[in-house]
C-alpha positions as CSV (number, residue, x, y, z in Angstrom):
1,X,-3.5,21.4,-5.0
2,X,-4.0,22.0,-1.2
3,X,-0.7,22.4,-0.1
4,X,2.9,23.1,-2.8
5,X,6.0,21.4,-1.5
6,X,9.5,21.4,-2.6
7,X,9.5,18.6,-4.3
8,X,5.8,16.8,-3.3
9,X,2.3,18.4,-2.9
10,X,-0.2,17.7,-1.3
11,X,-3.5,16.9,-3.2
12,X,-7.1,16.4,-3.5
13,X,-8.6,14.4,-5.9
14,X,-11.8,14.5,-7.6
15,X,-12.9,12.0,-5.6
16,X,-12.3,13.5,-2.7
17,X,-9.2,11.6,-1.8
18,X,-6.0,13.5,-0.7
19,X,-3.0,12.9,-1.1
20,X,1.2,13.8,-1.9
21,X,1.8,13.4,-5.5
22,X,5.8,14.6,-6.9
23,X,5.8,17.9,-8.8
24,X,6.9,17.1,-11.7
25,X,3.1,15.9,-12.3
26,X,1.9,19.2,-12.4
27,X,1.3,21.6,-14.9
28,X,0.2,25.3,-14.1
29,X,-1.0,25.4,-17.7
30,X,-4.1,24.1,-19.5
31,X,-2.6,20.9,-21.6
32,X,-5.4,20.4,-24.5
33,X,-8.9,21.9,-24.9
34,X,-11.8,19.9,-26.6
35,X,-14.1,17.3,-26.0
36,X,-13.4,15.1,-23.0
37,X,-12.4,10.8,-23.8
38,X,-11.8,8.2,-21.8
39,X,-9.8,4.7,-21.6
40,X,-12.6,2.1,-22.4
41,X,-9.5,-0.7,-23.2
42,X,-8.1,-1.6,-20.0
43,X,-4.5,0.3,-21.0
44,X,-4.1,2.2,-23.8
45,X,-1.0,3.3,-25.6
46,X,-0.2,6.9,-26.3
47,X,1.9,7.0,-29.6
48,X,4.2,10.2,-30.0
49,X,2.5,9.7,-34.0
50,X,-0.5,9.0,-35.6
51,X,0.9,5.6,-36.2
52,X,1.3,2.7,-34.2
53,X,4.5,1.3,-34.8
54,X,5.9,5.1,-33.5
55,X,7.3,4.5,-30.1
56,X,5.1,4.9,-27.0
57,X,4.9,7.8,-25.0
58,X,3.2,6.8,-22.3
59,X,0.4,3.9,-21.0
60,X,-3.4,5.5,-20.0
61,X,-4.9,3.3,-17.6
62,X,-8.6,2.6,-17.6
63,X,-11.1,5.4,-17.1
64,X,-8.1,7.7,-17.7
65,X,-9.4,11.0,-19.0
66,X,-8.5,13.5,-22.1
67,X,-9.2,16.0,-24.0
68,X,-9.0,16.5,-27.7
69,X,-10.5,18.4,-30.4
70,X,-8.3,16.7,-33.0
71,X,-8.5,13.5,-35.2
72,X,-6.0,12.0,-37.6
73,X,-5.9,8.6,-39.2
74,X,-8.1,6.8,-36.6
75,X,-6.6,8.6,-33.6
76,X,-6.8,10.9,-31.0
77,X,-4.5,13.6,-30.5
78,X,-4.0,15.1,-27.0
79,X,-1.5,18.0,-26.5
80,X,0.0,17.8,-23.2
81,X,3.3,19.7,-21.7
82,X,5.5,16.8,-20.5
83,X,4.8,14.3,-23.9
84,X,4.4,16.9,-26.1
85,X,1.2,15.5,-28.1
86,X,0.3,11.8,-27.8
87,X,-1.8,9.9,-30.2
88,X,-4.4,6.9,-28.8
89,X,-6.4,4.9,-30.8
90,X,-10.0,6.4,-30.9
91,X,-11.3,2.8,-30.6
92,X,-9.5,2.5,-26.9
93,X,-11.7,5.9,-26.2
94,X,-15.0,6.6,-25.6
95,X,-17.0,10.1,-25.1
96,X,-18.2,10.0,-21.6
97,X,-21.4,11.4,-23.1
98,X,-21.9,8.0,-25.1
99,X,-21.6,5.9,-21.7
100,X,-24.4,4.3,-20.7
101,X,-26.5,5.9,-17.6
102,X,-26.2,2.4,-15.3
103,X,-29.2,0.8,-14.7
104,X,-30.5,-3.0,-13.6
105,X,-30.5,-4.3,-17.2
106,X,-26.8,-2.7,-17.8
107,X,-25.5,-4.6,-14.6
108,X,-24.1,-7.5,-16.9
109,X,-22.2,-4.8,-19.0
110,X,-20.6,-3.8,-15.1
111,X,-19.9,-7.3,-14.3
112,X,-18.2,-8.3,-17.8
113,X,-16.0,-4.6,-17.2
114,X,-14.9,-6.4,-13.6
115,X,-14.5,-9.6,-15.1
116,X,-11.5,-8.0,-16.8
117,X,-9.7,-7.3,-14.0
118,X,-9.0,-11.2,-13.2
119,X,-5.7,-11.4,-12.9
120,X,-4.7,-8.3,-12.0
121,X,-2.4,-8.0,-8.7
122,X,-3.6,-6.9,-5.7
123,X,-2.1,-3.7,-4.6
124,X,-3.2,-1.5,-1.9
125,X,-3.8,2.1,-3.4
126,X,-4.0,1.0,-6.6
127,X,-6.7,2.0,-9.2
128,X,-6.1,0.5,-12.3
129,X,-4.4,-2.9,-14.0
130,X,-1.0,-2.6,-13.1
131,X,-2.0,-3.3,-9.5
132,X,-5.5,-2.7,-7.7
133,X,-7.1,-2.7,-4.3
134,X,-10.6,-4.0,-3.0
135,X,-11.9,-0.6,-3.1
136,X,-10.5,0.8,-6.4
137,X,-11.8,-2.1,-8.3
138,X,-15.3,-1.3,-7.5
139,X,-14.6,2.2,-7.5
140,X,-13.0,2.2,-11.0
141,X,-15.7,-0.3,-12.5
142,X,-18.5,2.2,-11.5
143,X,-16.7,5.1,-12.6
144,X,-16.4,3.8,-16.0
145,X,-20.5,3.7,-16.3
146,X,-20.9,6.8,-14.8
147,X,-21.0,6.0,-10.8
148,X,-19.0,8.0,-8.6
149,X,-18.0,5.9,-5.4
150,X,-16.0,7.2,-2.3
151,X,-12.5,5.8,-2.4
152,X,-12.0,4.0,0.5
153,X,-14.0,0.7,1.9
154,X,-15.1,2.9,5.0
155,X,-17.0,5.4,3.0
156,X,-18.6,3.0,0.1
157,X,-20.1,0.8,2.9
158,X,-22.6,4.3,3.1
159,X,-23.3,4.4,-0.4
160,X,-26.4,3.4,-2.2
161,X,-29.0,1.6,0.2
162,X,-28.8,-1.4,3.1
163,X,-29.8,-4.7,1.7
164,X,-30.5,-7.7,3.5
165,X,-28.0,-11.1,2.7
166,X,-31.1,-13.3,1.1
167,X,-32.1,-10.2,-1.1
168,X,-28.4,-10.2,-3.0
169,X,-28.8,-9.3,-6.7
170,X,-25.7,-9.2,-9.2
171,X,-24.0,-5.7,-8.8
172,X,-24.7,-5.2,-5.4
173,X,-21.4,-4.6,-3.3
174,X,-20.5,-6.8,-0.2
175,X,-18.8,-5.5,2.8
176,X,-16.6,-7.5,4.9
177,X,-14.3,-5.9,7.5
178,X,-12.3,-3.2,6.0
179,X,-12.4,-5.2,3.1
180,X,-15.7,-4.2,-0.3
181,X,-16.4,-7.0,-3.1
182,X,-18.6,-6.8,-5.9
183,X,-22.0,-9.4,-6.2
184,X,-22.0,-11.5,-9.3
185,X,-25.0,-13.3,-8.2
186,X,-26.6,-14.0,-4.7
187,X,-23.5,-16.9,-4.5
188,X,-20.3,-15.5,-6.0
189,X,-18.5,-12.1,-5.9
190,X,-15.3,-10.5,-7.8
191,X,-12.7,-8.9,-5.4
192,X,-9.3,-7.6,-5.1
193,X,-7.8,-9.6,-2.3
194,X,-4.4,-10.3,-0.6
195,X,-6.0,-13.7,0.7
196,X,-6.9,-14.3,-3.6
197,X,-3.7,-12.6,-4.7
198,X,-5.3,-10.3,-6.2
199,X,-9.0,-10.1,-8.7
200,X,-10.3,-13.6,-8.3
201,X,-14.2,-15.2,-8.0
202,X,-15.4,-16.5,-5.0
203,X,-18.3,-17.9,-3.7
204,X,-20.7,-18.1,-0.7
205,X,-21.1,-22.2,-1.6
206,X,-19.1,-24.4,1.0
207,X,-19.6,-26.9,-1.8
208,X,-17.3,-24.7,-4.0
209,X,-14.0,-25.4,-5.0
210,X,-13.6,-21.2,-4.3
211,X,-15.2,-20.7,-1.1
212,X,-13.9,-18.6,1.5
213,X,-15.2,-19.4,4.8
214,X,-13.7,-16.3,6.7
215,X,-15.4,-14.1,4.2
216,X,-18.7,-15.9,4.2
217,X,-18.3,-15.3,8.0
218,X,-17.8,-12.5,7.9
219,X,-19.6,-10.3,5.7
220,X,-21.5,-7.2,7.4
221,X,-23.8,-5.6,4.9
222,X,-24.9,-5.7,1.3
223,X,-26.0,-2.3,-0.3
224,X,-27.2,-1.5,-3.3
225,X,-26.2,1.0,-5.5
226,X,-28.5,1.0,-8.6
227,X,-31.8,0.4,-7.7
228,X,-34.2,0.6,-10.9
């Protein structure tokens, strides 16, 4: 917290992002100890039981993190000061000590993560699959193996290492005026874009059904963020 409001705060995040978030968000107190999980599904449900025909207590978007140190009948349970304790699934969790370290032979287990995302709405702030922006989607998709990327399109376009266009390998990310997609290939990409209405594939191809000439055009630099 940088800044404590009457009813707002301002915020940084862990990313570095800042931010006014409403108060009733907070909690001066420490809400579970344990070992850290996180949202591998892409939402989870937090039962008030054990059980999952108990009524929800709230929806944990992907790479959402808690902590637990207890286990009961295939869940998780997380004590927390607003929801008292919730319950997930442990199979929509994973220790982030079992995710894989990201390299070139993992970049088809990034790409079938993004793939996931088709569908989703565009939405500009948003992080996660109610409603996601260019940045966040390549943001959250790295996060979940490990990657920590700058929030906003201005400050991932410095990340990782310049590549030229002809040199384009699957997982590189492709910037475009204030707009960031993700490389499936040296011909198509997965993005979050008003123009797409949200996560779509699109290709470099004229010859494609899903090419998009003004981002073909104009894209302005290819960099690479896992190198071996």
């Amino acid at each position: 917290m940088l800044e404590q409001g009457a009813e707002y705060s301002q915020v940084r995040l862990s990313d570095d992002y800042e931010g006014y978030l409403r108060n009733i968000y907070f909690s001066d107190q420490t809400e579970s100890t344990g070992k850290e999980f996180m949202v591998s599904v892409t939402i989870a449900t937090a039962y008030t039981r054990a059980d999952e025909y108990s009524p929800a207590a709230t929806l944990l978007p992907f790479t959402s993190v808690i902590r637990a140190d207890k286990k009961v009948n295939g869940f998780i349970v997380c004590k927390t000061k607003r929801w008292g304790d919730i319950c997930v699934l442990e199979n929509d969790l994973i220790p982030p000590d079992q995710i894989p370290q990201l390299t070139r032979k993992d970049i088809p287990m990034l790409l079938a993560s993004a793939k996931r995302f088709i569908g989703v709405p565009y939405l500009w702030g948003g992080k996660s699959f109610f409603g996601i922006d260019c940045s966040g989607f390549t943001q959250m998709n790295y996060k979940f193996f490990g990657i920590n990327l700058p929030r906003d399109t201005k400050d991932q376009i410095n990340a990782g290492k310049e590549i030229k266009r002809e040199d384009i390998l699957p997982g590189d990310l492709l910037f475009f005026k204030r707009h960031v997609a993700l490389a499936i290939d040296s011909q198509t990409y997965i993005h979050s874009s008003t123009s797409t209405g949200g996560v779509y594939i699109n290709s470099f191809d004229s010859k494609q059904d899903n090419y998009l000439e003004h981002l073909d055009k104009g894209l302005i630099a290819v960099r690479r963020i896992i190198e071996d």
